[in-house]
C-alpha positions as CSV (number, residue, x, y, z in Angstrom):
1,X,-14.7,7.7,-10.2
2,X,-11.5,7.1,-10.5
3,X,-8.8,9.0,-13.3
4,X,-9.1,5.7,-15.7
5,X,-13.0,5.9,-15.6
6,X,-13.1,2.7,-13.1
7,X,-15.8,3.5,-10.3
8,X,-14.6,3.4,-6.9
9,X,-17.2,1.7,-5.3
10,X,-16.4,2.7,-1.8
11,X,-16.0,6.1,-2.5
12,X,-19.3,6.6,-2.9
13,X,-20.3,5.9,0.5
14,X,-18.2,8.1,2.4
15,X,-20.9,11.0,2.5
16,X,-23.5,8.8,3.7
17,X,-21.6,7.4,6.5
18,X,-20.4,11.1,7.8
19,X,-23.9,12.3,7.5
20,X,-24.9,9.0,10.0
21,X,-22.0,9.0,12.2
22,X,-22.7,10.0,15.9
23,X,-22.3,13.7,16.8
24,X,-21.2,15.5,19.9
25,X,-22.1,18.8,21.4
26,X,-18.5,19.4,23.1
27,X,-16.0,21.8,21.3
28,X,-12.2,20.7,21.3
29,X,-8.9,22.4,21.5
30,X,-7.7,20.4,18.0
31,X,-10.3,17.7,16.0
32,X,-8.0,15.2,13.7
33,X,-9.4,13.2,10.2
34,X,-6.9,10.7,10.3
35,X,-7.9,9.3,6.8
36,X,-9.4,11.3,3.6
37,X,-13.0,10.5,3.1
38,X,-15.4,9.9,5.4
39,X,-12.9,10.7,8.5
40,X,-12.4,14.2,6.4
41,X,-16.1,14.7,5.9
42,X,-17.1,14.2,9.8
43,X,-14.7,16.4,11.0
44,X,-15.3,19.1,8.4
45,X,-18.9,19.4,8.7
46,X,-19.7,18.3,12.3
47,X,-16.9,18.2,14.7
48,X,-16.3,21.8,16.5
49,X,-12.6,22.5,16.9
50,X,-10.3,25.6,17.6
51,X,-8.3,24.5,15.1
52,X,-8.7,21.3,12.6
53,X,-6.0,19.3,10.9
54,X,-6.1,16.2,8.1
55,X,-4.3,13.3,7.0
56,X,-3.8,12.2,3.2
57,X,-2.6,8.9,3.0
58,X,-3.5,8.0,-1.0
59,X,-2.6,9.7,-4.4
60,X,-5.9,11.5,-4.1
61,X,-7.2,11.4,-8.2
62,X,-6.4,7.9,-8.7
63,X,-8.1,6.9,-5.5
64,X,-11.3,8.7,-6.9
65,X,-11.6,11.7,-5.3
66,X,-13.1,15.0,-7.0
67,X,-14.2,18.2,-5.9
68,X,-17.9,17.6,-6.5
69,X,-17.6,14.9,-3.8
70,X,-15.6,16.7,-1.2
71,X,-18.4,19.6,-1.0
72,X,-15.4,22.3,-0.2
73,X,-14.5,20.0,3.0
74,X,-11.0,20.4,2.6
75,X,-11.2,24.8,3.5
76,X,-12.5,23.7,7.2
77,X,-8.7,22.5,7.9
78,X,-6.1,24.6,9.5
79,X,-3.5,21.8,8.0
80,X,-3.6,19.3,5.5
81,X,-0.8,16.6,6.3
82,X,0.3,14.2,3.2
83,X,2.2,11.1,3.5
84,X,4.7,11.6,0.8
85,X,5.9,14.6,-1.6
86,X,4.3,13.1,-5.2
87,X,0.9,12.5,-3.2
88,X,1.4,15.9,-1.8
89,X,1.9,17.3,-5.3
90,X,-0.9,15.2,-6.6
91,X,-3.3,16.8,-4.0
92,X,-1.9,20.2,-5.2
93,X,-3.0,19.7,-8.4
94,X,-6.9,19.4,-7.9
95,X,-6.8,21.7,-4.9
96,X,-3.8,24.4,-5.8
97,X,-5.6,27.1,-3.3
98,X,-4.9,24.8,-0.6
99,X,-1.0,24.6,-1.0
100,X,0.3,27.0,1.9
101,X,-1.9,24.2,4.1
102,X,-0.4,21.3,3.3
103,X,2.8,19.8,4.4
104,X,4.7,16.2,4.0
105,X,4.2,13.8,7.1
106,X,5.4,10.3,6.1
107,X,4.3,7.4,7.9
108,X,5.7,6.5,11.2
109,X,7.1,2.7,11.9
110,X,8.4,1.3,15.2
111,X,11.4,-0.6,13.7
112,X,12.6,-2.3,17.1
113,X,8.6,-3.4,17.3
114,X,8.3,-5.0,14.0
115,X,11.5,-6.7,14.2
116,X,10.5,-8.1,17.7
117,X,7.5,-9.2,16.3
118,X,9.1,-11.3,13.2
119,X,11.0,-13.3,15.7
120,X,7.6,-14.8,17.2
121,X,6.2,-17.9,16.2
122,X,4.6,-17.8,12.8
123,X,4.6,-17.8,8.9
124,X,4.7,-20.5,6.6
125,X,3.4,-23.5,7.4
126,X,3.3,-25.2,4.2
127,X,6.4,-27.5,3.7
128,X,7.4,-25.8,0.2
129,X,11.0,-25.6,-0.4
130,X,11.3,-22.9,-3.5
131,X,11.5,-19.1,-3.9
132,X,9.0,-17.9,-1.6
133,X,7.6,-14.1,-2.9
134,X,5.3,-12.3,-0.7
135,X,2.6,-9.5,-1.0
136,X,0.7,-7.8,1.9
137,X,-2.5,-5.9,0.8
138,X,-6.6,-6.0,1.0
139,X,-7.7,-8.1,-1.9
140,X,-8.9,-4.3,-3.9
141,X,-8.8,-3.2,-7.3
142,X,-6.3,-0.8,-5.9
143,X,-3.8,-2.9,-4.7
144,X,-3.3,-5.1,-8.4
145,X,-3.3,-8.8,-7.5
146,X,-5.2,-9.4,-10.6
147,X,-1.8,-8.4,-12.5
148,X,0.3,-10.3,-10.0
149,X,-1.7,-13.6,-11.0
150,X,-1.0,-12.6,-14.6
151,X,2.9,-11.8,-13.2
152,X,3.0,-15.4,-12.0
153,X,1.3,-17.0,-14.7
154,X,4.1,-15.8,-17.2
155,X,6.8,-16.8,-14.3
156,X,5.1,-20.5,-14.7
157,X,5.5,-20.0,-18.2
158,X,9.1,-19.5,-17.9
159,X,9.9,-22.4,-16.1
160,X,10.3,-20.7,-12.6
161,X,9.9,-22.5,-9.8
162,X,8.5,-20.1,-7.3
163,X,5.2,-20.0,-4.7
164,X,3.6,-16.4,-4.5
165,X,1.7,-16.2,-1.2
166,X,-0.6,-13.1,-0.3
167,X,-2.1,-11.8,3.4
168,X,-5.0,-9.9,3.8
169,X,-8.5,-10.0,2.4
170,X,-10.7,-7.9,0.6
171,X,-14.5,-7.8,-1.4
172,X,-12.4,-9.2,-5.1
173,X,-11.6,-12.4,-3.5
174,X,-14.0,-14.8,-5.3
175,X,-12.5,-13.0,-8.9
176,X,-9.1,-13.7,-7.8
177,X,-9.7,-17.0,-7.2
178,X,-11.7,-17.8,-10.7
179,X,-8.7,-16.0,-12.2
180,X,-5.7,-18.0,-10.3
181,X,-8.2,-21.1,-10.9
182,X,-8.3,-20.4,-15.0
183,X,-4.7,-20.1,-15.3
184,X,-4.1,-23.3,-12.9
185,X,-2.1,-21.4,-10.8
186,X,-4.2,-23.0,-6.8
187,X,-1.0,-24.3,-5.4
188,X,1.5,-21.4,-7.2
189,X,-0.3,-18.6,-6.0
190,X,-2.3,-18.6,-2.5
191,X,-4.5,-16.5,-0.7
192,X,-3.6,-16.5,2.9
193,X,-5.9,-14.5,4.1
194,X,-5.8,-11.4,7.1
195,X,-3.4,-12.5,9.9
196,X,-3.0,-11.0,13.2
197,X,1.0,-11.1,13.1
198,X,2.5,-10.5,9.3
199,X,5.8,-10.3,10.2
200,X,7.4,-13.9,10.5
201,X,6.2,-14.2,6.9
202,X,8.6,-11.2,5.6
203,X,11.0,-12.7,7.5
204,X,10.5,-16.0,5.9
205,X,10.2,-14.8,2.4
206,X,12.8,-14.7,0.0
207,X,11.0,-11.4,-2.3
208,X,8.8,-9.0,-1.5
209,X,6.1,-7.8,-4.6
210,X,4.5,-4.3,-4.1
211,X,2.8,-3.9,-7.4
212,X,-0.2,-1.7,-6.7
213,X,-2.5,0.9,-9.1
214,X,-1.9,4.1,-6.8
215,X,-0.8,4.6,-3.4
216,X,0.3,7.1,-1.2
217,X,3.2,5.5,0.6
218,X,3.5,1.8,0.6
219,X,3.7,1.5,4.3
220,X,4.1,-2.2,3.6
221,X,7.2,-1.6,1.7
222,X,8.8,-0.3,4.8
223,X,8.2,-3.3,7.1
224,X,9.3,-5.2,4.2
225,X,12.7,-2.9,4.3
226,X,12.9,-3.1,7.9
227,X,13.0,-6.9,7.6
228,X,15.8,-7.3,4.9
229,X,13.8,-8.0,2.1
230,X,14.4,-7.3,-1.4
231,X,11.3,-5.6,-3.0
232,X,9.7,-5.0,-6.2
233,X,7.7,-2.1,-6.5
234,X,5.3,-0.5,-9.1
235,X,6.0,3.1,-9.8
236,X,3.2,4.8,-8.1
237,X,3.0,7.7,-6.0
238,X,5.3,7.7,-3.6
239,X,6.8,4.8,-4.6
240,X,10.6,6.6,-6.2
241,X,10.9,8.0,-2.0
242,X,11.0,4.6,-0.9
243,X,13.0,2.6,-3.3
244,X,16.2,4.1,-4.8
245,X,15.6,1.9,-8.0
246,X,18.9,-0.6,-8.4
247,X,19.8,0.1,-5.3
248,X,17.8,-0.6,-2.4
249,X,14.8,-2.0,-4.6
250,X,13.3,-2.7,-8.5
251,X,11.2,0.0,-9.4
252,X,8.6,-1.4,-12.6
253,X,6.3,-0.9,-14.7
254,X,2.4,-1.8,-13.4
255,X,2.1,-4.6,-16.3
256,X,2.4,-8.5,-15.4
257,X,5.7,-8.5,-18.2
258,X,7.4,-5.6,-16.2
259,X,7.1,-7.3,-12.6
260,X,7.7,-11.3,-14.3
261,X,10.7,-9.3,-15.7
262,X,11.5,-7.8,-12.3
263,X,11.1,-11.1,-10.3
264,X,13.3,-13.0,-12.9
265,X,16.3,-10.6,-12.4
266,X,16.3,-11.1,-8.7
267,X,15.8,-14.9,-8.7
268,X,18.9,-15.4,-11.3
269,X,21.0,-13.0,-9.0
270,X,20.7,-14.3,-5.8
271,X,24.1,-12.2,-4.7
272,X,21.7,-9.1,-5.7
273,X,19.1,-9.9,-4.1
274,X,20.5,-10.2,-0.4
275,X,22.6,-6.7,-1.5
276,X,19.2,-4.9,-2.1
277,X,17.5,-6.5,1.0
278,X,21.1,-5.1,3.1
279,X,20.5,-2.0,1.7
280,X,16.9,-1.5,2.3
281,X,17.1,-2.6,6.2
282,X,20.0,-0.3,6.8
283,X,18.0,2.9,5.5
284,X,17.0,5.8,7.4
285,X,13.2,5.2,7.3
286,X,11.7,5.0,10.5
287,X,11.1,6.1,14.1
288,X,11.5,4.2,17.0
289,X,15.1,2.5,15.6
């Protein structure tokens, strides 16, 4: 259960999926969990290693970890590796005998492959001609579209004239589409769907929206960065080493008043919005530049 009482459905699955998985008999040199949960679990209990080492990609309390569900997993690591400083610091604070193991290890992007990959054929094919605004993410609770469809019912409200498009998919996509369908919003707000190749549409898009509940490092937001976008951001974990807030990026509050806000400030400021989107591309944030 997550730290506002919501349960985290998925969660609760990771133990029985470790306890199925497939085991081996071989011992290795070094045995990786690349995710928390169920990666975490396996390798803990019934991989043999010489030496074991983890990855933390999520602020780990909001994501609904505890304790009592990690069954002491975490002192079969050698290293515990954490995508960001807050998350780290968030892990710290349920797990504070762990802190000589941990370290920061922030995502890794390919800049010269995701630009490549924006110039292939793709994106849009709808023939709208207003403010495009984009948001990547698996239709979750975690991820907040349900408060983006309230962001863009305000922004309707308000007279904007702007198209809010979203790729990937995920198990709340029937609600979302009840909610955009109650607020009249099917041709304002649109549910693309997974796609093999994301990045023509950042390329395309004229605002990027990374409003989410909790996170550990929007890896989104950097592809969005890499590709000269301008982006809106919620302030979760992680969120404050990614966007210097005024200056490379809006930093918000995670209510659909804060990001309409937010969006409104960037679509009357056009000269702004192309400074932020200059800014963010020409940032030190990635590997393979």
């Amino acid at each position: 259960m997550a730290k506002n009482g919501r349960i985290q459905k998925d969660k609760l699955f990771w133990r029985v999926l470790a306890e199925g998985a497939r085991r081996f008999d071989e011992k290795y040199d070094l045995a990786v969990a690349w995710l928390e949960g169920g990666s975490a679990y396996y390798v803990a209990d019934y991989v043999k290693a010489g030496k074991k080492a983890a990855f933390i990609h999520i602020d780990y309390e909001k994501a609904g970890y505890t304790r009592k569900m990690d069954q002491n997993c975490w002192q079969c690591f050698d290293k515990i590796f954490i995508v960001s400083e807050d998350a780290e610091k968030q892990f710290q604070k349920i797990y504070p005998e762990y802190r000589e193991k941990t370290a920061v290890f922030p995502n890794i992007i390919d800049k010269g492959y995701i630009r490549q990959r924006a110039r292939e054929p793709g994106g849009f094919l709808d023939t709208y001609e207003g403010t495009r605004i984009l948001t990547v993410g698996r239709l979750t609770y975690q991820k907040g579209i349900d408060i983006a469809i309230e962001a863009m019912k305000l922004l309707k409200e308000r007279g904007c004239s702007v198209r809010w498009y979203v790729l990937g998919e995920g198990d709340q996509r029937e609600e979302l589409e009840r909610k955009i369908r109650l607020f009249g919003l099917e041709r304002d707000f649109v549910l693309l769907g997974a796609v093999e190749n994301p990045y023509p549409y950042f390329a395309q898009t004229d605002l990027y929206v990374h409003a989410v509940r909790y996170e550990g490092q929007g890896i989104v937001v950097l592809e969005a960065q890499i590709l000269g976008c301008a982006v809106i951001v919620s302030d979760y974990c992680g969120s404050r080493e990614q966007i210097e807030n005024g200056r490379c990026g809006i930093s918000c509050a995670l209510t659909p008043e804060a990001i309409a806000d937010g969006i409104m400030t960037l679509l009357k400021d056009e000269g702004l919005r192309r400074e932020l989107g200059k800014r963010a591309s020409s940032r030190e944030i990635a590997k393979g530049q």
